[in-house]
N, CA, C, O and CB atoms as a CASP TS submission, in Angstrom:
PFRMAT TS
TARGET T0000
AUTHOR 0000-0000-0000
METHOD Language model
MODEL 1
PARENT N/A
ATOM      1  N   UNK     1       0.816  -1.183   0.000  1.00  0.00           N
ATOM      2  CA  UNK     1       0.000   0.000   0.000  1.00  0.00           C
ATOM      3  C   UNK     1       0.863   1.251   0.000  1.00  0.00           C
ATOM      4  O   UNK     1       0.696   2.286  -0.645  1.00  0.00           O
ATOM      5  CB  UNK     1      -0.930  -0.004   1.190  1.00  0.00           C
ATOM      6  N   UNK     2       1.890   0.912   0.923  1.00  0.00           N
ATOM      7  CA  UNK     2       2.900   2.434   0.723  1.00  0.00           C
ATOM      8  C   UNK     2       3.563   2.625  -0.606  1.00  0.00           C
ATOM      9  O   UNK     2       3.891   3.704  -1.100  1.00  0.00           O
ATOM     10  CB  UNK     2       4.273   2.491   1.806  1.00  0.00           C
ATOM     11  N   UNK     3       3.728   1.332  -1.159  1.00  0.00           N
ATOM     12  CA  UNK     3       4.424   1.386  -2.532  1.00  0.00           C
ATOM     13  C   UNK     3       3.498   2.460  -3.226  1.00  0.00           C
ATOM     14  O   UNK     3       3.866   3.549  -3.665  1.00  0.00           O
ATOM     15  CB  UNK     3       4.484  -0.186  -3.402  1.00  0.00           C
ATOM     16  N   UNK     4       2.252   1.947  -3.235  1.00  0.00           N
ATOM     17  CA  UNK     4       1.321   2.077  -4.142  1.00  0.00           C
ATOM     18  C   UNK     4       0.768   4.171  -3.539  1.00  0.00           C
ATOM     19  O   UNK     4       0.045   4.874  -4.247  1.00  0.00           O
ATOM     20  CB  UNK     4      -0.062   0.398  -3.889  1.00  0.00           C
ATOM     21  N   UNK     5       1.197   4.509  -2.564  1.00  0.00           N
ATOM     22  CA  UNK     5       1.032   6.062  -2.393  1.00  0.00           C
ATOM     23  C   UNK     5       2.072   7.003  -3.097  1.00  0.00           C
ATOM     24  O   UNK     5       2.052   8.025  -3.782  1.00  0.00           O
ATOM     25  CB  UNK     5       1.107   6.401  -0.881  1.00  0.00           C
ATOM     26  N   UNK     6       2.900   6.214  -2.627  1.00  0.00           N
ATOM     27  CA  UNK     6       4.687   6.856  -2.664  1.00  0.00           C
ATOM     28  C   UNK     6       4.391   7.105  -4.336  1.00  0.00           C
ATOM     29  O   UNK     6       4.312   8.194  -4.906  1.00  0.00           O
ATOM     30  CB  UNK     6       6.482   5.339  -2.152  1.00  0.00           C
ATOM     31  N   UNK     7       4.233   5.532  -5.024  1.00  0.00           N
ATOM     32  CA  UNK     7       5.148   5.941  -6.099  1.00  0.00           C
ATOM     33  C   UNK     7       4.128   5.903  -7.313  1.00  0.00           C
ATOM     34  O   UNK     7       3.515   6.943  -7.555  1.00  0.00           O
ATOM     35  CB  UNK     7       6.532   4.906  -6.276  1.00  0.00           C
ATOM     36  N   UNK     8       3.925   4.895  -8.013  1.00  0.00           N
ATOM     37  CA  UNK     8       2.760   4.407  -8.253  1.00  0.00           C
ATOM     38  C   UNK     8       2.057   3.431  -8.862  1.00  0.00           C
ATOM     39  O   UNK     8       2.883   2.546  -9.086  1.00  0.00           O
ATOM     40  CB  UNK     8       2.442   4.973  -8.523  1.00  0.00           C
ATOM     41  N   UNK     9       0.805   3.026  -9.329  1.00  0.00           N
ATOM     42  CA  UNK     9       0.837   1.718  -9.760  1.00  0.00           C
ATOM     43  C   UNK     9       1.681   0.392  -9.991  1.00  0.00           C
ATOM     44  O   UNK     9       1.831  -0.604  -9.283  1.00  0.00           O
ATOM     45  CB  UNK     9       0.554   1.899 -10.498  1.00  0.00           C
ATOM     46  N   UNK    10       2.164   0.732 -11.202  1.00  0.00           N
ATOM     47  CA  UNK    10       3.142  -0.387 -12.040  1.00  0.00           C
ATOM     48  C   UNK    10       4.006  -0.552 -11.058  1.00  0.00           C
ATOM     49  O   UNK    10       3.846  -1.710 -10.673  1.00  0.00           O
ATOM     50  CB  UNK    10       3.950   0.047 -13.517  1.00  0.00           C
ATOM     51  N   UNK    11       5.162   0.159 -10.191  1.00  0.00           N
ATOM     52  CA  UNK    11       5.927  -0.083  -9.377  1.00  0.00           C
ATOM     53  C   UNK    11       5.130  -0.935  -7.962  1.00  0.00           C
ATOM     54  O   UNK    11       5.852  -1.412  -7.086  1.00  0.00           O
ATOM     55  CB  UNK    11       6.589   1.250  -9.187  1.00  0.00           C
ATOM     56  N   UNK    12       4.217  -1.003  -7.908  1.00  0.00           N
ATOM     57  CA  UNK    12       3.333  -1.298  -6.536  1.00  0.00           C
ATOM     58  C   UNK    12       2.759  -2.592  -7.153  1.00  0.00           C
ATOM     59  O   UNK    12       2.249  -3.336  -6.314  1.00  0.00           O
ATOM     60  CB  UNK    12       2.001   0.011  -5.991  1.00  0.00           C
ATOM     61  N   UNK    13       2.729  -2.983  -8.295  1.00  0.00           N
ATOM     62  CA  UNK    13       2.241  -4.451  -9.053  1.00  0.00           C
ATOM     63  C   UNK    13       3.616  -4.992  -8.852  1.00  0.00           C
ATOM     64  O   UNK    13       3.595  -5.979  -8.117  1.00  0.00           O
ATOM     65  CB  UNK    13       1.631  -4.443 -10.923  1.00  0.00           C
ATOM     66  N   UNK    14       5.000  -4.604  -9.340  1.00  0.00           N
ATOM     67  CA  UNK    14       6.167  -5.859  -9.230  1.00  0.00           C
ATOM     68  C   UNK    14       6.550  -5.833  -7.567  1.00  0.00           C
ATOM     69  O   UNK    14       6.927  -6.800  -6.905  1.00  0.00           O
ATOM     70  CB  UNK    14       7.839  -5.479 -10.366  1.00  0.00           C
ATOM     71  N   UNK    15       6.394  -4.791  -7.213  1.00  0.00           N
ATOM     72  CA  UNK    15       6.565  -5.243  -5.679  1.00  0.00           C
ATOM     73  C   UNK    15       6.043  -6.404  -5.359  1.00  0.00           C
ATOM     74  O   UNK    15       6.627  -7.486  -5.290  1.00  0.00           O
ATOM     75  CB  UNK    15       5.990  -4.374  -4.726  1.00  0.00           C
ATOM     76  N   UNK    16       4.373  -6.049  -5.068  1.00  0.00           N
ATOM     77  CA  UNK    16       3.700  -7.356  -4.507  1.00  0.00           C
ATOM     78  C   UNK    16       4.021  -8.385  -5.181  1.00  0.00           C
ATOM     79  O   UNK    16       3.815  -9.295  -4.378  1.00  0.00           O
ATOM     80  CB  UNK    16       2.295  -7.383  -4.470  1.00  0.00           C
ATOM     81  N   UNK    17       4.472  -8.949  -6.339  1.00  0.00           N
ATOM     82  CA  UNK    17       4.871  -9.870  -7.116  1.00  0.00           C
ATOM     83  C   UNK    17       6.269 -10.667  -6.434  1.00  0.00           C
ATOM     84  O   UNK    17       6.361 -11.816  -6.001  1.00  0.00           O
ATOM     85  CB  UNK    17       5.069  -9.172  -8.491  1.00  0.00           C
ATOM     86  N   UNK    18       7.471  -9.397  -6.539  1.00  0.00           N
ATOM     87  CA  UNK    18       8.386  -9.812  -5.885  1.00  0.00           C
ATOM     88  C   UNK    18       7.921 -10.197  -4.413  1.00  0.00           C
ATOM     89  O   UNK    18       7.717 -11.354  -4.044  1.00  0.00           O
ATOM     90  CB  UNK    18       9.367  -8.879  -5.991  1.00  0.00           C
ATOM     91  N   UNK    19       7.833  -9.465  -3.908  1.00  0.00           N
ATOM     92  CA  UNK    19       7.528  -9.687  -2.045  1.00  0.00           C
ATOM     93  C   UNK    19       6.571 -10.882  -1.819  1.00  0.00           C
ATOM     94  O   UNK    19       6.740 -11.496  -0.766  1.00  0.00           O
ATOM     95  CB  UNK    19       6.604  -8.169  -1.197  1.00  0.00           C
ATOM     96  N   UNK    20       5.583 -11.306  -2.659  1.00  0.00           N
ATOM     97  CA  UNK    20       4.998 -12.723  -2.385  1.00  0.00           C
ATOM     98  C   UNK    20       5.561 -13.476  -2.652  1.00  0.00           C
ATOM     99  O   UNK    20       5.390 -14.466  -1.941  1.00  0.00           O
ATOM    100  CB  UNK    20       4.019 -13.119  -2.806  1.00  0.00           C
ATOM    101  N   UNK    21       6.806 -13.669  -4.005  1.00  0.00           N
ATOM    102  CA  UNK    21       7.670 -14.831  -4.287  1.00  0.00           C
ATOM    103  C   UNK    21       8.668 -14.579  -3.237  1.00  0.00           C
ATOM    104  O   UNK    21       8.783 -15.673  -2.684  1.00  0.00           O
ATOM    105  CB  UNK    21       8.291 -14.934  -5.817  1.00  0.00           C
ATOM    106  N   UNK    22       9.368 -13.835  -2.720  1.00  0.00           N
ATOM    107  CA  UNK    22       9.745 -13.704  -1.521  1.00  0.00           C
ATOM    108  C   UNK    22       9.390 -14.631  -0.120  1.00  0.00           C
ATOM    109  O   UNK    22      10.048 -15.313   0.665  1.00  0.00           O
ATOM    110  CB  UNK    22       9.397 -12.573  -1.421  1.00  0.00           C
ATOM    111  N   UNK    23       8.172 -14.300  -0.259  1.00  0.00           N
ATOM    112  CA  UNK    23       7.185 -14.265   1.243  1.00  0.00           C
ATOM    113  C   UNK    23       7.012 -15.986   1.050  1.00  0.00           C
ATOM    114  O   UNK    23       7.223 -16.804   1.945  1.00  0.00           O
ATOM    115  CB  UNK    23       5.216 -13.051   1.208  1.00  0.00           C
ATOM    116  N   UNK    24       6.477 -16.372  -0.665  1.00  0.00           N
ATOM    117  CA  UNK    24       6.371 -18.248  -0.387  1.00  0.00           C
ATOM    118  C   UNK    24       7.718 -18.608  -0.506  1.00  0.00           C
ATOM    119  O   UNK    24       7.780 -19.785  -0.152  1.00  0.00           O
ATOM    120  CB  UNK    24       5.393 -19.330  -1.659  1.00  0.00           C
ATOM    121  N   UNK    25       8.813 -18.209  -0.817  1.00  0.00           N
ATOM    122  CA  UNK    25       9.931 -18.986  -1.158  1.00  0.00           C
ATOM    123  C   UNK    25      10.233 -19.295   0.359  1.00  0.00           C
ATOM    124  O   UNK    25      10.430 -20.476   0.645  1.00  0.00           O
ATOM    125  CB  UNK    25      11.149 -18.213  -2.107  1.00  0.00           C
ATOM    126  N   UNK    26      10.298 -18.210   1.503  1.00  0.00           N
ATOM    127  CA  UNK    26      10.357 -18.146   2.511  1.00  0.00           C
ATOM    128  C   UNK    26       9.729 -19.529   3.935  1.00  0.00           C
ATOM    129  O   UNK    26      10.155 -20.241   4.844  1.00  0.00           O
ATOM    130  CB  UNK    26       9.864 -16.946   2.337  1.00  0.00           C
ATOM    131  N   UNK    27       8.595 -19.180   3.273  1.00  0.00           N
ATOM    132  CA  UNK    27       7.806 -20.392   3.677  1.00  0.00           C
ATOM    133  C   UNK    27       7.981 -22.182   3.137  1.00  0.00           C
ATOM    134  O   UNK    27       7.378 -23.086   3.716  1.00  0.00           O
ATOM    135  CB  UNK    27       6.460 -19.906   3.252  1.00  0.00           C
ATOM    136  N   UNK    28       8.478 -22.305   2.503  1.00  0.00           N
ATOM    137  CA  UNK    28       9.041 -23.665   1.621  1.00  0.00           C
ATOM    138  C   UNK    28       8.333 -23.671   0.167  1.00  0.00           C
ATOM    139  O   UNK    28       7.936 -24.792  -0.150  1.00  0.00           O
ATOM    140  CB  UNK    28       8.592 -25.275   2.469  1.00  0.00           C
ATOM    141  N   UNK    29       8.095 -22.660  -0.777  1.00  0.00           N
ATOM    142  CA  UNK    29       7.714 -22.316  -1.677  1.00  0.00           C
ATOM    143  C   UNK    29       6.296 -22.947  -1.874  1.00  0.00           C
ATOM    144  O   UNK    29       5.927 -23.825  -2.654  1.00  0.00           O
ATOM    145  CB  UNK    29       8.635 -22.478  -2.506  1.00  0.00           C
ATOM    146  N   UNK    30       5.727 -22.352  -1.085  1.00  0.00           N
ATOM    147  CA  UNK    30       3.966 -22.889  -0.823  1.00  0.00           C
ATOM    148  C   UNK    30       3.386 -22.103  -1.686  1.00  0.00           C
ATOM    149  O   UNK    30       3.640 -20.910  -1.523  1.00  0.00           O
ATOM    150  CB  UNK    30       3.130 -22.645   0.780  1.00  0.00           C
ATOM    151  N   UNK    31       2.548 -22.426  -2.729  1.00  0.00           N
ATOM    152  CA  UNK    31       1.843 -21.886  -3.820  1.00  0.00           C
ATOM    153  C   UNK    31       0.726 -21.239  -3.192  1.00  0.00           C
ATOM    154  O   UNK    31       0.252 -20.213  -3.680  1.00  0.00           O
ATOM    155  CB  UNK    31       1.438 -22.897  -4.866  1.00  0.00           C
ATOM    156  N   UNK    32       0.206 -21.833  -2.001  1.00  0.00           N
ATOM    157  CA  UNK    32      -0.957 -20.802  -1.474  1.00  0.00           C
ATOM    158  C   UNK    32      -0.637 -19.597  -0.571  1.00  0.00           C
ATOM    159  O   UNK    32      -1.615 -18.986  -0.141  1.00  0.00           O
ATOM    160  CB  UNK    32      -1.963 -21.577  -0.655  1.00  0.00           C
ATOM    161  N   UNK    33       0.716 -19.122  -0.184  1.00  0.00           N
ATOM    162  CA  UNK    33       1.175 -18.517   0.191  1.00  0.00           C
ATOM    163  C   UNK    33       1.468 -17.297  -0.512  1.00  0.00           C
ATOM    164  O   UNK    33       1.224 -16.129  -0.208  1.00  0.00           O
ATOM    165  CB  UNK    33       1.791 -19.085   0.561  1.00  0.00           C
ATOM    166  N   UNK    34       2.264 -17.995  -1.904  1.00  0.00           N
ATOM    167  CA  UNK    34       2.066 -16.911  -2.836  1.00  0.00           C
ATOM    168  C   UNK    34       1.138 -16.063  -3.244  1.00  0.00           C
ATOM    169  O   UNK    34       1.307 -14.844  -3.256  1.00  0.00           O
ATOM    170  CB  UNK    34       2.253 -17.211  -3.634  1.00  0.00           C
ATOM    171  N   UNK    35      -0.192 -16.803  -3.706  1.00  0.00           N
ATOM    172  CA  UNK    35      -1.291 -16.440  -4.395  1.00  0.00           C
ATOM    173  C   UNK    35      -1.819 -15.018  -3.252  1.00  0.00           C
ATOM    174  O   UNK    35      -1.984 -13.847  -3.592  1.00  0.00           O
ATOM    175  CB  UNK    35      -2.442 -17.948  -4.604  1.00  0.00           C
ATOM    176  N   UNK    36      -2.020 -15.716  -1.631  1.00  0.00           N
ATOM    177  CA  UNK    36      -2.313 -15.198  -0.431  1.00  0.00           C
ATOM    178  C   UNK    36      -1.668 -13.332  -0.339  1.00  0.00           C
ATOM    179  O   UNK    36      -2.108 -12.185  -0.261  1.00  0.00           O
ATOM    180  CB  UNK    36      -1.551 -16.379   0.716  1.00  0.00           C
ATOM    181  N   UNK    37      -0.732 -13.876  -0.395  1.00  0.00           N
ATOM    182  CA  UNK    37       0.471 -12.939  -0.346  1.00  0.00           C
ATOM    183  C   UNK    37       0.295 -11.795  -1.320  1.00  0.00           C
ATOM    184  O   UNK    37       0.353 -10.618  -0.965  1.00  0.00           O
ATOM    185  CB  UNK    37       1.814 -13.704  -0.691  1.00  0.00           C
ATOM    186  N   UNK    38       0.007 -12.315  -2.963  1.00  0.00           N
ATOM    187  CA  UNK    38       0.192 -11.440  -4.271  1.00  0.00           C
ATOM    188  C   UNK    38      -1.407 -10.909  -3.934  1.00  0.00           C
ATOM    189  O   UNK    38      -1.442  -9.840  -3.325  1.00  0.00           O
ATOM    190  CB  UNK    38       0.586 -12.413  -6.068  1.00  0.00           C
ATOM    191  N   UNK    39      -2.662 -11.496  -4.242  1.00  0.00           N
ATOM    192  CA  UNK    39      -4.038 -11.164  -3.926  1.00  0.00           C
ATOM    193  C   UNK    39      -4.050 -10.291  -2.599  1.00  0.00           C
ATOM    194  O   UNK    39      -4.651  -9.221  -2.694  1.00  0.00           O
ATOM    195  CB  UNK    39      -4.911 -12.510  -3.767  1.00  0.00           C
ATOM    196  N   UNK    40      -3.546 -10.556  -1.534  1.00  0.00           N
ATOM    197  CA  UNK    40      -3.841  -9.057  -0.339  1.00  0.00           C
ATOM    198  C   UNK    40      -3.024  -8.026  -0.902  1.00  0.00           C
ATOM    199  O   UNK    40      -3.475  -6.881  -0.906  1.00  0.00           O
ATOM    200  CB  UNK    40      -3.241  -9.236   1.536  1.00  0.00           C
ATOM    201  N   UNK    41      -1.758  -8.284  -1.435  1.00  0.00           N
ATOM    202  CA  UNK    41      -0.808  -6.654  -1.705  1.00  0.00           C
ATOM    203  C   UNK    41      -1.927  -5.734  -3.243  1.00  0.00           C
ATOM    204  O   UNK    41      -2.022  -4.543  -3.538  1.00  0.00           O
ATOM    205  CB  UNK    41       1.652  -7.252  -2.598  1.00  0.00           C
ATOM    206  N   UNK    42      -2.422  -6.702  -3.722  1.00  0.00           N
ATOM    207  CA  UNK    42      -3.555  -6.040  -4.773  1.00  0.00           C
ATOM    208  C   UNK    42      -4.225  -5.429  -4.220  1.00  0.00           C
ATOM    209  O   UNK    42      -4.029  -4.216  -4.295  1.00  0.00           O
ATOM    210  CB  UNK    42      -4.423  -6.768  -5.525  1.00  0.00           C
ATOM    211  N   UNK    43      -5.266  -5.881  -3.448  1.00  0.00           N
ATOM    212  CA  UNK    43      -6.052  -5.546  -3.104  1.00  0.00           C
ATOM    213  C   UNK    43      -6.083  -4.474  -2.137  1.00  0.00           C
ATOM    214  O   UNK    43      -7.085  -3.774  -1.989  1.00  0.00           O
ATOM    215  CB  UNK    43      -6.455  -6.372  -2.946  1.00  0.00           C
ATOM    216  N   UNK    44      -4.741  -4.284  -1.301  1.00  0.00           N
ATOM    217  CA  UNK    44      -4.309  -3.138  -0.501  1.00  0.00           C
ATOM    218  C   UNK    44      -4.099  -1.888  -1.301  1.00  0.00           C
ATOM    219  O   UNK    44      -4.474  -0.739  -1.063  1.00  0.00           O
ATOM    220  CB  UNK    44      -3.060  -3.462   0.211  1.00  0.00           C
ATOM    221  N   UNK    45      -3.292  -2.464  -2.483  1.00  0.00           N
ATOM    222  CA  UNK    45      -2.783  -1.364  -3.590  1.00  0.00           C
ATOM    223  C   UNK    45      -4.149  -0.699  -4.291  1.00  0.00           C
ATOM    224  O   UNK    45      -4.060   0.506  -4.529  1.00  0.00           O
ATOM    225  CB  UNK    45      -1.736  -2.187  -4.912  1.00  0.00           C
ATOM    226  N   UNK    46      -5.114  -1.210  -4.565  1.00  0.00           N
ATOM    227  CA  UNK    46      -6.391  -0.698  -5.135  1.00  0.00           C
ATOM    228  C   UNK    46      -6.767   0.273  -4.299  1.00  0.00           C
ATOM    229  O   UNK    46      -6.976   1.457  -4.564  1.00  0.00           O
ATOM    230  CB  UNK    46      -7.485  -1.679  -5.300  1.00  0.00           C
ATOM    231  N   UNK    47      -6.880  -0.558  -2.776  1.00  0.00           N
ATOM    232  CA  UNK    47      -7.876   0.224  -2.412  1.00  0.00           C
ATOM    233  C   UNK    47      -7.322   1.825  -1.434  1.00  0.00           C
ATOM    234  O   UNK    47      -7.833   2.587  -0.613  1.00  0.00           O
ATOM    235  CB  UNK    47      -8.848  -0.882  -1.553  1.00  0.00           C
ATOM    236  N   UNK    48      -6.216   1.703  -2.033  1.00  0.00           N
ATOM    237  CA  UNK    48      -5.586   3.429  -1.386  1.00  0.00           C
ATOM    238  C   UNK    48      -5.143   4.179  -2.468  1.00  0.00           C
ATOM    239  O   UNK    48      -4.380   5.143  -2.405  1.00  0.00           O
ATOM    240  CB  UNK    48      -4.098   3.439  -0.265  1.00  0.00           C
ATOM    241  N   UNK    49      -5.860   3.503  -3.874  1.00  0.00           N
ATOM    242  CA  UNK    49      -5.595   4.262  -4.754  1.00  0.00           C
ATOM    243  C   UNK    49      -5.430   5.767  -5.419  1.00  0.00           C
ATOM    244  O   UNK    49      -4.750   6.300  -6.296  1.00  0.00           O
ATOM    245  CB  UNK    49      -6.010   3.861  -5.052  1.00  0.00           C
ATOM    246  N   UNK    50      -6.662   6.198  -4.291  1.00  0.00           N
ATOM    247  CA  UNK    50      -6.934   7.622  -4.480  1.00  0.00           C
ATOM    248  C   UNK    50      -7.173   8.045  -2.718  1.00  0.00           C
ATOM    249  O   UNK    50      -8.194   8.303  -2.080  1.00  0.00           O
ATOM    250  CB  UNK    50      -8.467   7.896  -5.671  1.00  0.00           C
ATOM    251  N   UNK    51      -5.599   7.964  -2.301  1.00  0.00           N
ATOM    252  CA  UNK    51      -5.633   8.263  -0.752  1.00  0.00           C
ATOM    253  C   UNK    51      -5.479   9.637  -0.825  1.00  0.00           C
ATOM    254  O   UNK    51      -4.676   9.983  -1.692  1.00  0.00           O
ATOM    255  CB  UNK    51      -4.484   7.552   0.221  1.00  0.00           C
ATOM    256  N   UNK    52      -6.150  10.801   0.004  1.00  0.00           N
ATOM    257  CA  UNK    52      -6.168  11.753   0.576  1.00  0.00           C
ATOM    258  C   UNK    52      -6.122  11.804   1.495  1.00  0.00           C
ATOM    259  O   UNK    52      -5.457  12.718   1.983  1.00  0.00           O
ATOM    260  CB  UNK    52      -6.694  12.241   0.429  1.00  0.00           C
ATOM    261  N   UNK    53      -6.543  11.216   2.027  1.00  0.00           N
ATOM    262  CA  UNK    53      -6.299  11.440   4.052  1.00  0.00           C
ATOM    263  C   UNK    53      -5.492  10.270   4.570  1.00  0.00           C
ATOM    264  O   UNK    53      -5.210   9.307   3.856  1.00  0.00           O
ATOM    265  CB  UNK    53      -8.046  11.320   5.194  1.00  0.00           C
ATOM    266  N   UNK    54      -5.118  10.389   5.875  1.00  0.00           N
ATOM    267  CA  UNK    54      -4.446   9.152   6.391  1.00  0.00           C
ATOM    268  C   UNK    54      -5.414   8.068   6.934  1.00  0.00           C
ATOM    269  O   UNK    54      -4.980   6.924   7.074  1.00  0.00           O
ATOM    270  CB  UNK    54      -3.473   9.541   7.512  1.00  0.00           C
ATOM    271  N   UNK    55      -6.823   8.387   7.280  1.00  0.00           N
ATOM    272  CA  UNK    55      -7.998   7.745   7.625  1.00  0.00           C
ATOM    273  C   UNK    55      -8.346   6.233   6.438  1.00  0.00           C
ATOM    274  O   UNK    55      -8.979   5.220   6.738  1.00  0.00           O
ATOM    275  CB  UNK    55      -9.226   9.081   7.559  1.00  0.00           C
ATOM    276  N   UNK    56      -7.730   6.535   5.177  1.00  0.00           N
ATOM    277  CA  UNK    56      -8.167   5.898   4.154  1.00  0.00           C
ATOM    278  C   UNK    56      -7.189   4.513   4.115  1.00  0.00           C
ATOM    279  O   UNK    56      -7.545   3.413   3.692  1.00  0.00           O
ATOM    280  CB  UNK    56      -8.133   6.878   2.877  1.00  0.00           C
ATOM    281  N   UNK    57      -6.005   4.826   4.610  1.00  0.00           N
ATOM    282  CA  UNK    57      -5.021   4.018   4.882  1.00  0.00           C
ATOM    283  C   UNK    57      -5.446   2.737   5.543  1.00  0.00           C
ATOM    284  O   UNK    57      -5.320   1.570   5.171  1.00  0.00           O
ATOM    285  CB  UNK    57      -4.125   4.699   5.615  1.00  0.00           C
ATOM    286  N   UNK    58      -6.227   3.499   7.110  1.00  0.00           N
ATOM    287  CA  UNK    58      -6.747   2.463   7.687  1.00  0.00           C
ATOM    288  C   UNK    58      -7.961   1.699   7.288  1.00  0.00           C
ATOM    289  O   UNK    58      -8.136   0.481   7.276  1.00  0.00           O
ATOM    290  CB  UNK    58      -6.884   2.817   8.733  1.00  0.00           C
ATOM    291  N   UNK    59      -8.720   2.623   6.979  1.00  0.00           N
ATOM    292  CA  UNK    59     -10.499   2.092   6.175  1.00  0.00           C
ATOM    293  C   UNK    59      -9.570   0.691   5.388  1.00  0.00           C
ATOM    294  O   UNK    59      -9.695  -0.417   5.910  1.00  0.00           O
ATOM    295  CB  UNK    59     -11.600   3.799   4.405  1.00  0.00           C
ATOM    296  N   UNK    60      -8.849   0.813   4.389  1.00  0.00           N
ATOM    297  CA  UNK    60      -8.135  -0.371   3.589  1.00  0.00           C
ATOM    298  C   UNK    60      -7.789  -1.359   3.606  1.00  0.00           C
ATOM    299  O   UNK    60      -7.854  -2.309   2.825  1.00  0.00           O
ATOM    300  CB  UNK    60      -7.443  -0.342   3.299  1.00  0.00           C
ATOM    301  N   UNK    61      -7.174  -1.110   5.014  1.00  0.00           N
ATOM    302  CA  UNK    61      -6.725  -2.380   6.202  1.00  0.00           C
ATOM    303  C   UNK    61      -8.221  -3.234   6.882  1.00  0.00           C
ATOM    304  O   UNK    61      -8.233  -4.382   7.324  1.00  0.00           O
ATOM    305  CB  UNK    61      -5.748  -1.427   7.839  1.00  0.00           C
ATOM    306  N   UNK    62      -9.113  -2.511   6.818  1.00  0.00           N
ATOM    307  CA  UNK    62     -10.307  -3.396   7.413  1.00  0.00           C
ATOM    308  C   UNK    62     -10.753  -4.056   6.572  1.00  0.00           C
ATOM    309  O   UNK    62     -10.653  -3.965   5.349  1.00  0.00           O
ATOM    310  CB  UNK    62     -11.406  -2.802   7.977  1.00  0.00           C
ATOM    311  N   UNK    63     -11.390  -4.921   7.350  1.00  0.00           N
ATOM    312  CA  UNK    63     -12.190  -6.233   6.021  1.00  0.00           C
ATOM    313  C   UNK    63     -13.583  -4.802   5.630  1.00  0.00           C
ATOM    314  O   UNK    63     -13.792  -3.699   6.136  1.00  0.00           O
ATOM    315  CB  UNK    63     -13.299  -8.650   7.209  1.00  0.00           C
ATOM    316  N   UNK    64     -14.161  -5.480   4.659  1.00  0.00           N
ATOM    317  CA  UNK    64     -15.125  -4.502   3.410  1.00  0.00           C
ATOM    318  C   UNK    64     -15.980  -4.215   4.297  1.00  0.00           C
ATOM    319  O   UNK    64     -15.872  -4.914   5.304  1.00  0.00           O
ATOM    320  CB  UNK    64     -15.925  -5.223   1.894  1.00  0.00           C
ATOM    321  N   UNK    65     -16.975  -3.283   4.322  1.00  0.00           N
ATOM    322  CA  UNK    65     -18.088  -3.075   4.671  1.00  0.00           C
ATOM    323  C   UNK    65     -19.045  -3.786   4.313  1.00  0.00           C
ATOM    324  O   UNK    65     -19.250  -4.206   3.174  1.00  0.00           O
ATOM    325  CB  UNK    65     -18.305  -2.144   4.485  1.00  0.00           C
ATOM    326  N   UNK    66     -19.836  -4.004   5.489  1.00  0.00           N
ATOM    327  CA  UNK    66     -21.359  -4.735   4.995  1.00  0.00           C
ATOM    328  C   UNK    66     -20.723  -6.215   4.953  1.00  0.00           C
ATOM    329  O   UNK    66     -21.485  -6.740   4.142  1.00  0.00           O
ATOM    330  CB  UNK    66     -22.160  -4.131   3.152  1.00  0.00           C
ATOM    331  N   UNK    67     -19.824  -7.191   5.312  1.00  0.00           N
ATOM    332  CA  UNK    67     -19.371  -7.639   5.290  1.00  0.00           C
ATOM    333  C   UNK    67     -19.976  -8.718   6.637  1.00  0.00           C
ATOM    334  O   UNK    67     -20.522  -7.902   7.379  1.00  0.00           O
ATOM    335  CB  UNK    67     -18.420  -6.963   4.992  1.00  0.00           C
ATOM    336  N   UNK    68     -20.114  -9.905   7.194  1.00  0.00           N
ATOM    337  CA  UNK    68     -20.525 -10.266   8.295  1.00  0.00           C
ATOM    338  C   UNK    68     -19.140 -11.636   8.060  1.00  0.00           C
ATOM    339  O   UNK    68     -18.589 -12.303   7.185  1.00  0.00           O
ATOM    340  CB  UNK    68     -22.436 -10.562   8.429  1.00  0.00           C
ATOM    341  N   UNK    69     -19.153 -11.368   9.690  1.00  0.00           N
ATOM    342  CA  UNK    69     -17.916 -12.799   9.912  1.00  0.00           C
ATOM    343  C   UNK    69     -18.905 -13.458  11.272  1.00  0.00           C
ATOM    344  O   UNK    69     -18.548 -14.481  11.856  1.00  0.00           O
ATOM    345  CB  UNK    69     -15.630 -12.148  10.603  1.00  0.00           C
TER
END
């Protein structure tokens, strides 16, 4: 997500790419680790896409609204 403020998009896609092959190689190259790993840094990166405040940072970090666990 900081990638994705700082700099922008495209640089914030090979990150999470690198950093999940990172993150499963780490783990004993677990394919669901990866996927885990690449799918949350997306989905972090989307959703601070158009950050203005620091409030939005956190909203991002929470699971979705309307959402029931």
């Amino acid at each position: 997500m900081l990638v994705r403020i700082v700099i922008n998009s495209e640089v914030a896609i090979i990150f999470a790419i690198l950093s999940s092959f990172f993150s499963a190689s780490l783990m004993g190259n677990q394919l669901s680790i990866f996927i885990f790993s690449l799918v949350g840094s997306v989905v972090g990166a989307h959703r601070v896409a158009q950050c203005e405040q620091r409030s939005i940072i956190v909203k991002a970090a929470l699971p979705l609204e309307g959402s029931t666990s």
